[in-house]
N, C-alpha and C positions, 0 to 999 in steps of 0.2 A: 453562435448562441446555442445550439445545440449540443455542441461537442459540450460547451461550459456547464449545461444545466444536466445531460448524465456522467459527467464526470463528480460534480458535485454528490449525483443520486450516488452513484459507485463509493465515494468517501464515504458518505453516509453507511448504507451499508458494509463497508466494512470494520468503520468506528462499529455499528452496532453488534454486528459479530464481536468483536471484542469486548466488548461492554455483557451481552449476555452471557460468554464463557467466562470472564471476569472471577465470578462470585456471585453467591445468592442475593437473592433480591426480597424482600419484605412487601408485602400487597396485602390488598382487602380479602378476603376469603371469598371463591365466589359460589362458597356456596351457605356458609352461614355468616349473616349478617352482624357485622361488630365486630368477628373475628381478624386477627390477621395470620397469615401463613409465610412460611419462607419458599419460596420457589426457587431452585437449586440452576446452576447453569445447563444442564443438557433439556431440561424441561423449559428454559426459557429460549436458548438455542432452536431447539424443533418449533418451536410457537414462530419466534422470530424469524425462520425460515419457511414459514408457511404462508404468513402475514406476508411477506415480501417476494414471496414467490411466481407474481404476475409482472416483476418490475424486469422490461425486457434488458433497459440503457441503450437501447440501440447501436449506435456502433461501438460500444463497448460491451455488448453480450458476453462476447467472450471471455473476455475477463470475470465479468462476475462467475460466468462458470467454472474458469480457471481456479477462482480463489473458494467457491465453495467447495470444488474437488479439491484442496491441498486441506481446507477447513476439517472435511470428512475424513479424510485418510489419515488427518492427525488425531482426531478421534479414534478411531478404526485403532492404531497402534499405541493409544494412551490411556484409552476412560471405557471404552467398549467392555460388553462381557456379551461373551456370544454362549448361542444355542443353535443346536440342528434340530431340525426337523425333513417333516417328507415334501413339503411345501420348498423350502431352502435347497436339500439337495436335488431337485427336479429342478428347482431354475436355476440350479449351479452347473447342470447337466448340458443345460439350453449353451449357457454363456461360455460352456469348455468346446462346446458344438464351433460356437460363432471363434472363439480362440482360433482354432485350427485351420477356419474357414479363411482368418485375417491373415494366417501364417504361410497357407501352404497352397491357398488356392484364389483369394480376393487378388483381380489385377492393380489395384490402386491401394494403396499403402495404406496412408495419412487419411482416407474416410472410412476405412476399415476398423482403424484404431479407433476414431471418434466413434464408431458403431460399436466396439468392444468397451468403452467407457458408458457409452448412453446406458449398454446394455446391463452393464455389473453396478451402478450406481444407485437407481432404485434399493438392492440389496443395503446400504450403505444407510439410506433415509430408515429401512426395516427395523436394521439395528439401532439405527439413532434411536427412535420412538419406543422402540424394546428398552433400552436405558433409562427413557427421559419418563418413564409414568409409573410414579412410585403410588400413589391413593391416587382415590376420587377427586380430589382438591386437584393434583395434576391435572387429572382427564378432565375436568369441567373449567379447569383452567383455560389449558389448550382449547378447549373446542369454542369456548366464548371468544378470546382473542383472536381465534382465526375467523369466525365469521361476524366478527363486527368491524374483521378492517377489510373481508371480503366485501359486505356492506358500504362500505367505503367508496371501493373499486365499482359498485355498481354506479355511483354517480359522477364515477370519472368517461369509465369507457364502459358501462353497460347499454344495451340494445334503447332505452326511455334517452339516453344522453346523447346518443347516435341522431338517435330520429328528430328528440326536438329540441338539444344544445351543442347542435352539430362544430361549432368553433370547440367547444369544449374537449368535445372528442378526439379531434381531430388535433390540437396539442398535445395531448397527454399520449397519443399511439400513432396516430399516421408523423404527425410534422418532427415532433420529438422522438418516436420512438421507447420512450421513457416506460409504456407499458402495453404489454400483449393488446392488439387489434381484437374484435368481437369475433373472430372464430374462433382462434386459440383461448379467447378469455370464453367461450361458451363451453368449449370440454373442461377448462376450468371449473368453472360452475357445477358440471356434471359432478365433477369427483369430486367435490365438495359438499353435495349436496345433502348427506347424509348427516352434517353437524349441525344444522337448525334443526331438523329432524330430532335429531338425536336431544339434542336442547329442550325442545318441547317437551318430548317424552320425560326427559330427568327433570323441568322445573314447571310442568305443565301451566307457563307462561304463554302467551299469542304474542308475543315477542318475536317471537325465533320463530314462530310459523308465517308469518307474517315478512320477515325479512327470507324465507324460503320461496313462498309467494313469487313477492318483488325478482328474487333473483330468477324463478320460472317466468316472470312475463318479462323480464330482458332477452333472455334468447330468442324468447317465443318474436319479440320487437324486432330482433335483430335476423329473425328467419334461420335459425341454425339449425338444419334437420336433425345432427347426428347428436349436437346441445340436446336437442328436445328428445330424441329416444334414450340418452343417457340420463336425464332427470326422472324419466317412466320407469328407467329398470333401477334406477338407484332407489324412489322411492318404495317398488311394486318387492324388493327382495331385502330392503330394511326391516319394510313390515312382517314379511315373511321370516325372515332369520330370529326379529323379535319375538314375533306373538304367533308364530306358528299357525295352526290352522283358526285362530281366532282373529286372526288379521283379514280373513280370505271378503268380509262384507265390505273392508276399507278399502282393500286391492280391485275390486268390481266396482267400486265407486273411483277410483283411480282411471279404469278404462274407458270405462263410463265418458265419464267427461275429460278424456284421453283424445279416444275417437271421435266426442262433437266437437272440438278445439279443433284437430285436424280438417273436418269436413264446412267449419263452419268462419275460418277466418280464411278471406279470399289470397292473401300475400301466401300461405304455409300451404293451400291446396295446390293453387297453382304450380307453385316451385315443387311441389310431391308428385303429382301426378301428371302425363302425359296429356291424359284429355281433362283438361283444366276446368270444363263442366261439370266434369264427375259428381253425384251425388250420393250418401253413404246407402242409400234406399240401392243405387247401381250397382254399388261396387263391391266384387265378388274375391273374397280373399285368396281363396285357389289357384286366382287369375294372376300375381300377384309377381310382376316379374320386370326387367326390365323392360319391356314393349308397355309395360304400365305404368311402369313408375319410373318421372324423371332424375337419372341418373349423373344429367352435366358430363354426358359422354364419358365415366370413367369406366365402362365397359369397357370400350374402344382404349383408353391405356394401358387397361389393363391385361387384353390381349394382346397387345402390342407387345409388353414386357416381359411377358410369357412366354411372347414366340421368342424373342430375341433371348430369352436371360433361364428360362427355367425348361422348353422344349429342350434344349442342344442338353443338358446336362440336370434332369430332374430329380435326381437321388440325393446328389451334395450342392448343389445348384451353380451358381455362375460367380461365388467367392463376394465377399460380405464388401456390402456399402456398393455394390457395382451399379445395379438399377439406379439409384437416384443419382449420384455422379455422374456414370454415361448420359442421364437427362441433361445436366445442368452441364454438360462440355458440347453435347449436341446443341442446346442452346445458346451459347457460349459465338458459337460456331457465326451465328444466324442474324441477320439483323435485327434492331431493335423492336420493331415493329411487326415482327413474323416472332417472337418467339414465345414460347407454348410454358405449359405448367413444369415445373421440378420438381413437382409432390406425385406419388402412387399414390395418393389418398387410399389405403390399405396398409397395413401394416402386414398383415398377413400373404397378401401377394408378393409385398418385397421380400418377406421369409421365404418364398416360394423360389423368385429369381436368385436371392444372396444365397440362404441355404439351404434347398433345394425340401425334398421331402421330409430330408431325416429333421433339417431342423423346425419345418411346420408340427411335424410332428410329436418335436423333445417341450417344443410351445404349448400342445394342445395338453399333453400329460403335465406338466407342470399346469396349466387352468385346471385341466378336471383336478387334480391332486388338492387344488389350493381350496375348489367348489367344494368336494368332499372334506376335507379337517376342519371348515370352518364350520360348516354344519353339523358336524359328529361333535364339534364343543359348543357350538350353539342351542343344540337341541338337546343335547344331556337332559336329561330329565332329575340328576341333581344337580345339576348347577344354579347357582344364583343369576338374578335377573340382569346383573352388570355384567356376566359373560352372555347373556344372548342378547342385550344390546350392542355390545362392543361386536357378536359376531354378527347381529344384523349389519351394523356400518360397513365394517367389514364387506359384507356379503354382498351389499349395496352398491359402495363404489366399485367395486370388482368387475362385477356385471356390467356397471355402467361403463368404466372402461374398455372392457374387452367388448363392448359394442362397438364404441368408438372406432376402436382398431380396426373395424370392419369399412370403415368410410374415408375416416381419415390417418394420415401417420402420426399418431399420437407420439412413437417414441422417438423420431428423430427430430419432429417440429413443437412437440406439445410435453417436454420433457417434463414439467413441472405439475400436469396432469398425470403422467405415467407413474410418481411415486406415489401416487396418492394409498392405491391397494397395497402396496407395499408399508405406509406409515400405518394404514391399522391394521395388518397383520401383525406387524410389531406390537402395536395396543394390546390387540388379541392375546396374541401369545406372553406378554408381559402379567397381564389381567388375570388366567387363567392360572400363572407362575403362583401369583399372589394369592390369589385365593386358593390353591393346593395347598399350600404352605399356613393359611390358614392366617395372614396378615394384614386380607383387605377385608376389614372390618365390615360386620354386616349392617351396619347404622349407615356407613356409605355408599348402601348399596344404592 
């Protein structure tokens, strides 16, 4: 029964990929009413891959990644038009890093490679969305579709469905498979979190804030620490990238009731803190370290993998994909009842063990790089108000992300998370193209 119901999902999605590269499509305008628009296939494509992008199919994962990689690469050699930037050639930098690392130095082949595709594919979602956003009618397209099927997804497998329609849940992710479980669907939510946001802003509806909400108290339901510190930075640096120093009374009211959320639901203290009494009047941020804050021992792996993968050889490190493989064969190894996690939860520690210093560090210049250009066209002081929202989103999910990476492996388990920064830099820089060129009309702004 399983195998039959994501086999079915699989057809599905892939009739729809056909269908959306097809030909244009005719729809309601969403943003003036009566209108209709034609939406073009790379713009229905990017939509239709976002919307579908929590559907895991379980034992057929691979597949669907198989075919969205040949989907893109036929792109990529067909309909694509590219641009460089300083953002593009630093993480082009990063992925020639990990290239070499797969070539000449990773002892395992075949997860190597799968780590040089995780890693060059996000580029691939950049370009798509570079392509696919011609006007305003695009952008408000795309960002209403993705979060009303995001919306969706919350009353499949969000943290409210978990807790109180647990058969529900439990077909749709644990039995079936058929879509990402509440952790990986919580960094989800992070990186998406900036298009109700964004919503509100452009139709100053309670609509979209209101389904923002909702998708903040499912993680919040569901206890995802690193969900919850990527919904704080995605919202605390939308504001920021938007309204600049006019945002700063929203973002203190963000913290605000950040901090008594934290100190005040007993499920999120407990699992945060060490001494699970804690109260916010006690506790002293300085103090703020592992001996205080529970970490679910991922210190302790994380030295571990250090010693074994990044001590012996720290500069190019122990060759790409090695850390998490060596886990999962030492588990491998072990009885069923002894064995241990296969995630670094860290993205950054495995840069560390795979490719050692140089490439934590071709990582870190590529973030700062990416931090700086969206700021310096966000903040322009002539640009219109559609590039400092597109660079708030932007800026937003970025953040949010690269928090993530701090806890969990966003890029080899949470793949559909990690392009997120990458789809609006693409906006970004598409948005900006437009309005130099003097195309995106200021009625749509």
């Amino acid at each position: 029964m399983v195998e039959i119901i994501n086999i079915i999902a699989l057809v599905a999605l892939v009739l729809g990929t056909l269908i959306t590269l097809s030909g244009y499509k005719v729809v309601n305008s969403p943003i003036v009413e009566g209108e209709k628009i034609k939406v073009f296939p790379l713009t229905r494509f990017l939509t239709f891959s976002v919307m579908t992008s929590v559907i895991f199919l379980g034992p057929f994962s691979m597949l669907k990644y198989l075919w969205w990689i040949l989907v893109l690469a036929f792109l990529c050699l067909t309909r694509f038009r590219f641009k460089v930037n300083g953002i593009i050639i630093t993480y082009c930098a990063f992925i020639l890093w990990a290239v070499i690392s797969a070539i000449f130095v990773a002892p395992y082949k075949g997860p190597a490679i799968n780590m040089v595709i995780k890693y060059t594919l996000p580029l691939a979602y950049l370009y798509l969305a570079y392509n696919a956003i011609n006007d305003s009618e695009d952008l408000v397209f795309f960002l209403k579709r993705s979060t009303l099927a995001t919306f969706v997804y919350l009353f499949l497998v969000g943290g409210a469905t978990e807790k109180l329609a647990r058969p529900v849940y439990d077909f749709f992710s644990l039995d079936t498979g058929l879509i990402l479980n509440y952790g990986p669907f919580a960094d989800f939510i992070s990186s998406i979190f900036v298009m109700p946001l964004a919503l509100y802003v452009i139709t100053g509806k309670w609509r979209w804030l209101i389904i923002a909400g909702l998708c903040a108290l499912s993680t919040l339901l569901a206890n995802v620490r690193t969900g919850l510190g990527g919904i704080f930075l995605s919202t605390v640096f939308i504001l920021l990238g938007t309204f600049k120093h006019k945002s700063m009374p929203w973002i203190a009211g963000v913290v605000v009731t950040s901090v008594m959320i934290l100190f005040s639901v007993p499920e999120l203290r407990q699992k945060m803190f060490v001494d699970q009494d804690l109260t916010i009047s006690e506790y002293e941020i300085e103090n703020t370290n592992f001996t205080t804050i529970n970490s679910n021992n991922r210190e302790y792996m994380w030295n571990r993998n250090l010693q074994k993968f990044y001590v012996p050889s720290p500069v190019i490190g122990s060759g790409l994909g090695i850390a998490v493989e060596s886990m999962k064969r030492d588990n491998a190894q072990k009885p069923i009842e002894e064995r241990g996690l296969e995630l670094l939860h860290s993205d950054y520690v495995q840069f560390l063990c795979d490719l050692g210093i140089i490439g934590l560090a071709l990582f870190i210049i590529f973030g700062v790089t990416t931090i700086i250009q969206i700021i310096r066209i966000s903040w322009h002081r002539n640009n219109p108000f559609v590039l400092r929202l597109c660079g708030g989103m932007a800026l937003g999910c970025t953040a949010a992300i690269f928090f993530s990476m701090s806890f969990d492996n966003i890029i080899t388990y949470c793949q559909q998370s990690y392009v997120f920064p990458f789809i609006f830099i693409g906006i970004l820089m598409r948005v900006k193209e437009l309005v130099v060129a003097g195309k995106w009309d200021s009625e749509d702004e």
